[in-house]
Backbone as CSV, one residue per row, in Angstrom:
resi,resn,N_x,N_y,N_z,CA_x,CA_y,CA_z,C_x,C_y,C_z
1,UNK,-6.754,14.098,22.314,-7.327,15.010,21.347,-7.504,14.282,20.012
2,UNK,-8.848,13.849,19.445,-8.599,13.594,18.139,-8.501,14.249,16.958
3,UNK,-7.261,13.618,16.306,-6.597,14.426,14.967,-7.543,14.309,13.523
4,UNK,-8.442,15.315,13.688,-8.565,15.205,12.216,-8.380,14.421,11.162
5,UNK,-9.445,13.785,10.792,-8.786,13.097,8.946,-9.555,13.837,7.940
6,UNK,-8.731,14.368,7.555,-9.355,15.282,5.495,-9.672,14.174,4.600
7,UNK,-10.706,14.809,4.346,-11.245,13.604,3.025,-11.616,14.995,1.973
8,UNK,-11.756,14.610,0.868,-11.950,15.715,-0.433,-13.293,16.591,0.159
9,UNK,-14.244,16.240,0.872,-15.198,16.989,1.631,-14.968,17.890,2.383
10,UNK,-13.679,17.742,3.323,-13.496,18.451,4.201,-13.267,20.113,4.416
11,UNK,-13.887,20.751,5.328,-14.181,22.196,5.212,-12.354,22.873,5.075
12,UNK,-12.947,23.820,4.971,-11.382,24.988,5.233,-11.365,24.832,6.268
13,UNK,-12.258,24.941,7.237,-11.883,25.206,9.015,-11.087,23.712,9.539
14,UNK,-11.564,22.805,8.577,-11.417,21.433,9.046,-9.715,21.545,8.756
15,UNK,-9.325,21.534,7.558,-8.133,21.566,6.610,-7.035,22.983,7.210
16,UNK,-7.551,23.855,7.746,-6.746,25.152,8.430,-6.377,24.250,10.003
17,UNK,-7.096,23.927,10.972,-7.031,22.964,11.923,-5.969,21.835,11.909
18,UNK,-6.226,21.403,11.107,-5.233,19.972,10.427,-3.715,20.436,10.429
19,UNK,-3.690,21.572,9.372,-2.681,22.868,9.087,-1.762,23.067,10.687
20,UNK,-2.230,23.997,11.287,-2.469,24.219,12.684,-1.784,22.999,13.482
21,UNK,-2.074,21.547,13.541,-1.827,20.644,14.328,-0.532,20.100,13.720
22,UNK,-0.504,20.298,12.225,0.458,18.910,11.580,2.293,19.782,11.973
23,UNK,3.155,18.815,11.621,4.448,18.845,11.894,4.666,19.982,11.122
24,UNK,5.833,21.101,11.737,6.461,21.771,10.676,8.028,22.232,11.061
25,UNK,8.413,22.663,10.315,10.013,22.926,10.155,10.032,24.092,9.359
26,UNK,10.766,24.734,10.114,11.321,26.071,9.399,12.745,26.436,8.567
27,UNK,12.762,25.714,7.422,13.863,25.306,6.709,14.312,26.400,5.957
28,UNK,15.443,26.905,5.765,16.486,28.051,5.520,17.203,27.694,4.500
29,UNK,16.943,28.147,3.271,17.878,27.592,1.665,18.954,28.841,1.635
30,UNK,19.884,28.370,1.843,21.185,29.014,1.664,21.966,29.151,0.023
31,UNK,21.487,29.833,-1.014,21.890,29.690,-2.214,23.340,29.826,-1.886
32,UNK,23.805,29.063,-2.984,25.475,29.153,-3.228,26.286,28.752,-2.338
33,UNK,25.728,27.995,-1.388,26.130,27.208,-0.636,27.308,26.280,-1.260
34,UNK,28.625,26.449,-0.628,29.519,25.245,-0.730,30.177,24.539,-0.448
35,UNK,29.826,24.557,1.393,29.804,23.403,2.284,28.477,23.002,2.684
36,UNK,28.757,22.071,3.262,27.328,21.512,4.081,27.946,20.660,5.278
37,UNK,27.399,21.238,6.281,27.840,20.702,7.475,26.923,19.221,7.742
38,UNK,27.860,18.474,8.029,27.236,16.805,7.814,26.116,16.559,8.457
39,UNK,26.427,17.119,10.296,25.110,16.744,11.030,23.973,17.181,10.251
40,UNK,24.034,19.109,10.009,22.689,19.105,9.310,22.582,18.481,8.238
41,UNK,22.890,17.903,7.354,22.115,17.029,6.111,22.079,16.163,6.440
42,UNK,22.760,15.168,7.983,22.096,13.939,8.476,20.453,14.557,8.745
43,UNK,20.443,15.710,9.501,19.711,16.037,10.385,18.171,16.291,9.513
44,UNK,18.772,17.013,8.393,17.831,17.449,7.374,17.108,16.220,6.659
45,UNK,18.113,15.307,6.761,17.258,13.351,5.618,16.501,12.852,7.344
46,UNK,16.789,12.870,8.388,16.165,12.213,9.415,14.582,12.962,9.436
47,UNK,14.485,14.008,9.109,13.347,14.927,9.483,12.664,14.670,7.821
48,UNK,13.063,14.717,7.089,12.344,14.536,5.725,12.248,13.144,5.496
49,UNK,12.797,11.963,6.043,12.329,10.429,5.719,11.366,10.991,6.783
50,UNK,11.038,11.080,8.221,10.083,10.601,8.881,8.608,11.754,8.336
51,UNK,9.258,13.067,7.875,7.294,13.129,6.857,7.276,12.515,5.762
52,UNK,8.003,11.856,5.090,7.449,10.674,4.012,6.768,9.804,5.016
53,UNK,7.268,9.392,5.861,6.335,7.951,6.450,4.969,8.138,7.124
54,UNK,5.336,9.667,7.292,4.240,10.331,8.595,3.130,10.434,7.344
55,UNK,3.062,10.990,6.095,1.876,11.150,5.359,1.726,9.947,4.339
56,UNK,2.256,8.974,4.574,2.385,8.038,3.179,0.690,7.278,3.637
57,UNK,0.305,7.420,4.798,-1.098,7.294,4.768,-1.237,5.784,5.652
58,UNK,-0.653,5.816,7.016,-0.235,4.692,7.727,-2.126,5.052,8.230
59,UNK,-2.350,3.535,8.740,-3.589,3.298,9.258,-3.447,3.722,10.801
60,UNK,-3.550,4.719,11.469,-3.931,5.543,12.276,-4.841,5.077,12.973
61,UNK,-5.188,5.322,14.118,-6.645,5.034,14.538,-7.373,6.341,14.982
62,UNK,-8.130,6.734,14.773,-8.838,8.191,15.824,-10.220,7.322,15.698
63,UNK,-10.659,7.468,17.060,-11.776,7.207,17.910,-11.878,5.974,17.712
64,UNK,-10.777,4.917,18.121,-10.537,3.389,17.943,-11.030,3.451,16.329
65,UNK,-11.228,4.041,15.167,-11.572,3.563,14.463,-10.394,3.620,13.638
66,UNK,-9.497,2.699,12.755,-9.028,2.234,11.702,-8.884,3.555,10.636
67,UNK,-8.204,4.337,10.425,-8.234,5.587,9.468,-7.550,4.878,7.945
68,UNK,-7.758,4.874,7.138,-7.398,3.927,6.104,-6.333,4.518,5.293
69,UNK,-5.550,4.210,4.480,-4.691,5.128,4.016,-5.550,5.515,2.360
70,UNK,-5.572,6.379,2.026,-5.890,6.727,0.450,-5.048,5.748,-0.555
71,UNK,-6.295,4.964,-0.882,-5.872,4.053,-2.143,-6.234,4.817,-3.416
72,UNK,-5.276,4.294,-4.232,-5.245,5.022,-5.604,-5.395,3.758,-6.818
73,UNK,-6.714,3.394,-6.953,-7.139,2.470,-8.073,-6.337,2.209,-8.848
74,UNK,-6.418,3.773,-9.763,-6.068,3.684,-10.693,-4.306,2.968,-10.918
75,UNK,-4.129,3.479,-10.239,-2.642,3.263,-10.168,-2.514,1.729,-9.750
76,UNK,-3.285,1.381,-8.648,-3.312,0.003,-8.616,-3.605,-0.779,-9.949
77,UNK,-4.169,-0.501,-10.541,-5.046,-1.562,-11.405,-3.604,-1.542,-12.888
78,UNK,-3.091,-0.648,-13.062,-2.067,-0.662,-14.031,-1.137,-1.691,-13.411
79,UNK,-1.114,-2.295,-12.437,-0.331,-3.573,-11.837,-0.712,-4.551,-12.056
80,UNK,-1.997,-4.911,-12.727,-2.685,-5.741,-12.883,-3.271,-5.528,-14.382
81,UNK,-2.851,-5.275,-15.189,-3.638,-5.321,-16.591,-4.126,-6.362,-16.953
82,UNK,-5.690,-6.076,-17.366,-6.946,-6.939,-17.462,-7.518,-8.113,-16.671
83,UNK,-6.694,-7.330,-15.118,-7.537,-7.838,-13.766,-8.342,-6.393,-13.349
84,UNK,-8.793,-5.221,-14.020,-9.213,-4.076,-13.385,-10.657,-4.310,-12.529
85,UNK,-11.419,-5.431,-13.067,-12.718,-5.781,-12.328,-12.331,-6.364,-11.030
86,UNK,-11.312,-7.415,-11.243,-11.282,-8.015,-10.027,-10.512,-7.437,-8.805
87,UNK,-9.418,-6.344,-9.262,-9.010,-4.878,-8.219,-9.965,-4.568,-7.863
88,UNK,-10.985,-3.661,-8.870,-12.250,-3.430,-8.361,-13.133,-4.247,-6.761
89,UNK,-13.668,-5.582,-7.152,-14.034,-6.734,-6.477,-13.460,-6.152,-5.010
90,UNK,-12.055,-6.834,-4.970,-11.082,-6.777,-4.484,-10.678,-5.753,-3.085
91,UNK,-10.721,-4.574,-3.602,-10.970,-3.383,-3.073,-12.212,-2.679,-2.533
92,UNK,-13.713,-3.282,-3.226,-14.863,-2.960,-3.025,-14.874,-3.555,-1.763
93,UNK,-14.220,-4.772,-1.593,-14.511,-5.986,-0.046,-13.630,-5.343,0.716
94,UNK,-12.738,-4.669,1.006,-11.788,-4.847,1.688,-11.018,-5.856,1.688
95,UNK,-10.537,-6.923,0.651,-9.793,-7.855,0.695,-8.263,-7.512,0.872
96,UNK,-7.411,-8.015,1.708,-6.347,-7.457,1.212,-5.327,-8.396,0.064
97,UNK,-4.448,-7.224,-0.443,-3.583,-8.213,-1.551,-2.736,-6.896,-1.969
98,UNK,-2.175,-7.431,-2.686,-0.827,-6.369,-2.438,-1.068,-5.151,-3.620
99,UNK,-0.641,-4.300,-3.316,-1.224,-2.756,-3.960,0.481,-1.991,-4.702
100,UNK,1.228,-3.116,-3.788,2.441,-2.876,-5.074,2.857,-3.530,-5.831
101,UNK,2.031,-4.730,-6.040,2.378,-5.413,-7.537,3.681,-6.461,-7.271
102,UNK,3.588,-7.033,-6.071,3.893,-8.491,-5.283,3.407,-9.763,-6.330
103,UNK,4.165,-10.404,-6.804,3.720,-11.360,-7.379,4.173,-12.858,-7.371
104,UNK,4.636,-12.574,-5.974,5.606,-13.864,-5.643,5.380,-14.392,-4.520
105,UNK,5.528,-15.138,-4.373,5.218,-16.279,-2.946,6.372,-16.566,-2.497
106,UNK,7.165,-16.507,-1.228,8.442,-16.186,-0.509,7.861,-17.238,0.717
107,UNK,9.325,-17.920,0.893,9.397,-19.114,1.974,9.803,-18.636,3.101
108,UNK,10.397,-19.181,4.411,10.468,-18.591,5.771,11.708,-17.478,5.337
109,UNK,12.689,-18.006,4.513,14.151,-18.009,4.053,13.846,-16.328,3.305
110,UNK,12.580,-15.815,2.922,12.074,-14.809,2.030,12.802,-15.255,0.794
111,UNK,12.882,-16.083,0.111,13.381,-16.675,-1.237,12.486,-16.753,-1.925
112,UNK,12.063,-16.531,-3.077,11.238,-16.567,-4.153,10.670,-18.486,-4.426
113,UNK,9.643,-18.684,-3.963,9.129,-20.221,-4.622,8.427,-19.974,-5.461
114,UNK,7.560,-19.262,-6.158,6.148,-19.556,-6.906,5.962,-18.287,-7.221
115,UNK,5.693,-17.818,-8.464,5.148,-16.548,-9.002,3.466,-16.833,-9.294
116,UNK,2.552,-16.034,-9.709,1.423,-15.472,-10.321,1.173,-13.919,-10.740
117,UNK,0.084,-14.036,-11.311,0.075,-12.713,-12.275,-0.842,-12.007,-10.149
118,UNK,-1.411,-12.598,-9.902,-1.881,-11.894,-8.824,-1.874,-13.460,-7.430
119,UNK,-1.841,-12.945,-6.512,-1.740,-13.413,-5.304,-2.628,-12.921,-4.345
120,UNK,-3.832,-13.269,-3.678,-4.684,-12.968,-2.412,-4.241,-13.971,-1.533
121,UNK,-3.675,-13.016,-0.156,-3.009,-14.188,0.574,-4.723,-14.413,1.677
122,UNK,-5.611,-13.720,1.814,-7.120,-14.091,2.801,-8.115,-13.501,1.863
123,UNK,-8.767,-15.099,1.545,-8.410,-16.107,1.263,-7.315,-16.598,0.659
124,UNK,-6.510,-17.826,0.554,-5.433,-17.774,-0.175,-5.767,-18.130,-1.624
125,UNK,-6.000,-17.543,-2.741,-5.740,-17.712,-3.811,-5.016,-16.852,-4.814
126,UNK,-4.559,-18.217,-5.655,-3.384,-17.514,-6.792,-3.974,-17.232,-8.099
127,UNK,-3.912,-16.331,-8.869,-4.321,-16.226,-10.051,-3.564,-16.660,-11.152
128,UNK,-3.264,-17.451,-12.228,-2.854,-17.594,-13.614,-1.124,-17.564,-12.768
129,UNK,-1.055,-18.904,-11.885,0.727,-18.742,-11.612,1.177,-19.050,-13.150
130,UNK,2.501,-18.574,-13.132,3.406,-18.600,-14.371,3.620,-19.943,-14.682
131,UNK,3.699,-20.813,-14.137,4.169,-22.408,-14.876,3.774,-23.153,-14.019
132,UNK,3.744,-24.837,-14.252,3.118,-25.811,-13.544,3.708,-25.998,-12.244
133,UNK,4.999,-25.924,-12.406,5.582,-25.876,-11.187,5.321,-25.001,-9.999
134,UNK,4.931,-23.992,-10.576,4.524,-22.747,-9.407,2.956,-22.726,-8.922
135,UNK,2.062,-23.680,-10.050,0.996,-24.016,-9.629,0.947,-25.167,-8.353
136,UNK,1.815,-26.004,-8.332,1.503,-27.017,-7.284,2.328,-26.844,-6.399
137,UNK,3.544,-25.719,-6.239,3.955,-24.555,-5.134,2.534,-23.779,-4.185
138,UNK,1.902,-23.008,-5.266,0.912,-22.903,-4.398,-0.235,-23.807,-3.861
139,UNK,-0.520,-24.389,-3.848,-1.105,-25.957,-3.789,-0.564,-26.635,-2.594
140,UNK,0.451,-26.887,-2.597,1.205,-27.109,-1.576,1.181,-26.119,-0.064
141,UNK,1.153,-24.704,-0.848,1.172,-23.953,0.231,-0.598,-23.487,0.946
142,UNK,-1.579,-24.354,0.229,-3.010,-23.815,0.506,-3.426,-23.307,-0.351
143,UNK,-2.635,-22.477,-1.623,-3.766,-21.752,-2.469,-4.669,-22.157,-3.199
144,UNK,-5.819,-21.896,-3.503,-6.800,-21.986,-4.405,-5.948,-21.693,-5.565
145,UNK,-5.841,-22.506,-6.759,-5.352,-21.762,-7.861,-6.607,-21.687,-9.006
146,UNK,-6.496,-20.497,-9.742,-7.841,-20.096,-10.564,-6.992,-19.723,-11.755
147,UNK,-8.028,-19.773,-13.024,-7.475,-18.164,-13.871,-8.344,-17.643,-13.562
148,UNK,-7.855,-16.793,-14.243,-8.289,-15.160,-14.017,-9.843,-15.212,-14.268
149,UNK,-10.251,-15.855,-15.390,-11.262,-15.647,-15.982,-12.183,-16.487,-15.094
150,UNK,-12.092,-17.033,-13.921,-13.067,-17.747,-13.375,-13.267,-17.430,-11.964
151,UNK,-12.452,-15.840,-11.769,-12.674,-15.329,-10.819,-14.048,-14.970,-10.610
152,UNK,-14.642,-14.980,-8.922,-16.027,-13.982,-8.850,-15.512,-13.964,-7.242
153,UNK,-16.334,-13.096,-7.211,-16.761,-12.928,-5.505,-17.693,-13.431,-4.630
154,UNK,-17.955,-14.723,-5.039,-18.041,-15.753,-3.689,-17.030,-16.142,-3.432
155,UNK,-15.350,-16.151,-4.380,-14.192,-16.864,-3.853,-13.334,-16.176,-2.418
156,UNK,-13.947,-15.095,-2.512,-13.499,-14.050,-1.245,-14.171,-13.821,-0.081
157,UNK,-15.725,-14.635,-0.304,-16.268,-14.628,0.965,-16.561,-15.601,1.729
């Protein structure tokens, strides 16, 4: 059966349907409560972590196609102050690069080698790394190193 994806277009019938299909729980607030029996508040964090993960907007597939998760620019681009064109760029391609503000380059060990203000690991380039040393870290590791200001988009295609 394929599941529905809502986009800001989507009808009421579409969004009531969705409603209709998605997970629910019938949760009971007990005011003045002053025990809590352990299983249920294990029971209660097991069921509330897995709808954080279930809507955090995992790439899904319906009809083999790739369902994308809702990116939020704006919010991205405050990770990047006065890279907002090249988020833009960035995001216009489908490039990927990190959307939580990753700015480090990590060895097999996951140990910190090399910082930059931004990192595209496909293609690999680094933007404005923090010091010389972290420039020929990435260098070492394949990156293109740029500033910022000499970014365009032939470097991504």
């Amino acid at each position: 059966m394929k599941e529905p994806y809502l986009t800001d277009t989507s009808s009421d019938d579409e969004v009531e349907q969705a409603f209709n299909n998605a997970v629910k729980y019938d949760l009971h607030l007990h005011r003045g409560l002053r025990e809590l029996d352990k299983d249920e508040w294990v029971s209660f964090w097991r069921r509330y972590n897995l709808i954080q993960f279930w809507s955090a907007g995992s790439n899904e597939e319906v009809d083999g196609v790739a369902a994308e998760a809702v990116v939020n620019r704006e919010e991205i681009k405050e990770l990047y102050p006065g890279m907002e064109d090249i988020v833009d760029i960035l995001l216009d391609n489908n490039v990927p690069f990190s959307h939580e503000g990753v700015f480090e380059l990590t060895n097999a060990d996951n140990e910190v080698i090399a910082s930059a203000a931004m990192i595209i690991d496909n293609p690999k380039i680094a933007i404005d790394p923090f010091d010389s040393n972290d420039e020929s870290v990435f260098v070492q590791n394949g990156y293109k190193v740029i500033a910022q200001e000499d970014f365009n988009e032939e470097l991504i295609k």
